[in-house]
C-alpha positions as CSV (number, residue, x, y, z in Angstrom):
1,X,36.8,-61.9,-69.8
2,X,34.7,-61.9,-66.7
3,X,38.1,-60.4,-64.8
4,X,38.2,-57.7,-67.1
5,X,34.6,-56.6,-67.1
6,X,34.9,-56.7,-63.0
7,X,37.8,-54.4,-63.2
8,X,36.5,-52.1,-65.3
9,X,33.4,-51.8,-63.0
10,X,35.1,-52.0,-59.9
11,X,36.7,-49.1,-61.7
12,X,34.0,-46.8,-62.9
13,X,32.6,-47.4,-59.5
14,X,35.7,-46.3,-57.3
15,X,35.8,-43.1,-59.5
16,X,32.1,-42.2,-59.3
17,X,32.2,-42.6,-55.5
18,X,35.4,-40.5,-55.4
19,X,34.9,-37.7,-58.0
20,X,32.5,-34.4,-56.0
21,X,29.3,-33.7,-58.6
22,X,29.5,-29.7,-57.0
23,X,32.4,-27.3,-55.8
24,X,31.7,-27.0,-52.4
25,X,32.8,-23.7,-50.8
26,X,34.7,-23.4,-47.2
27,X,33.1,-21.0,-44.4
28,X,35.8,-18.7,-44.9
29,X,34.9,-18.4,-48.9
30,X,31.3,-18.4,-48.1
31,X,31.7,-15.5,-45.8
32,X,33.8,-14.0,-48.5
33,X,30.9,-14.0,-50.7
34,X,28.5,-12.6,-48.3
35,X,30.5,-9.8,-47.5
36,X,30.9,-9.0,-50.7
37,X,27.6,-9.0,-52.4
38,X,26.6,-6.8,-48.9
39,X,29.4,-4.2,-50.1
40,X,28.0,-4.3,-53.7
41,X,24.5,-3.8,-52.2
42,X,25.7,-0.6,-50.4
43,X,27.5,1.1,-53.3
44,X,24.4,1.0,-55.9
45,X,22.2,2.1,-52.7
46,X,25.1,5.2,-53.0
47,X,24.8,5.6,-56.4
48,X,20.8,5.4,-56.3
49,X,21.4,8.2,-53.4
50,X,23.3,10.2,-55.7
51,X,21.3,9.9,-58.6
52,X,18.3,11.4,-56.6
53,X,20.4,14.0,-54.8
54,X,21.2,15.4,-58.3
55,X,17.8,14.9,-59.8
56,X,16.4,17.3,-56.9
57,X,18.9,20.0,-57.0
58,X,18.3,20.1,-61.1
């Protein structure tokens, strides 16, 4: 019984230390990211632009 109860935590143990609690993102996908929350940044700044562009010729 004592075998069994030291495989199972041997186990338990080997998966905990093996499975990753967060997705961790590469440079590459963290650059991604970046660049594109800059390029969403700059298109509502456009639209915001707009808006008041048309606002002040009505």
């Amino acid at each position: 019984m004592k075998k069994l109860a030291y495989t199972f935590l041997v186990l338990m143990t080997a998966g905990t230390i093996f499975t990753s609690c967060r997705d961790q993102k590469t440079a590459g996908e963290k650059i991604e990211d970046g660049v594109e929350e800059v390029g969403d940044g700059v298109e509502d700044a456009a639209e915001d632009v707009a808006d008041e562009v048309e606002d002040a010729v009505d």
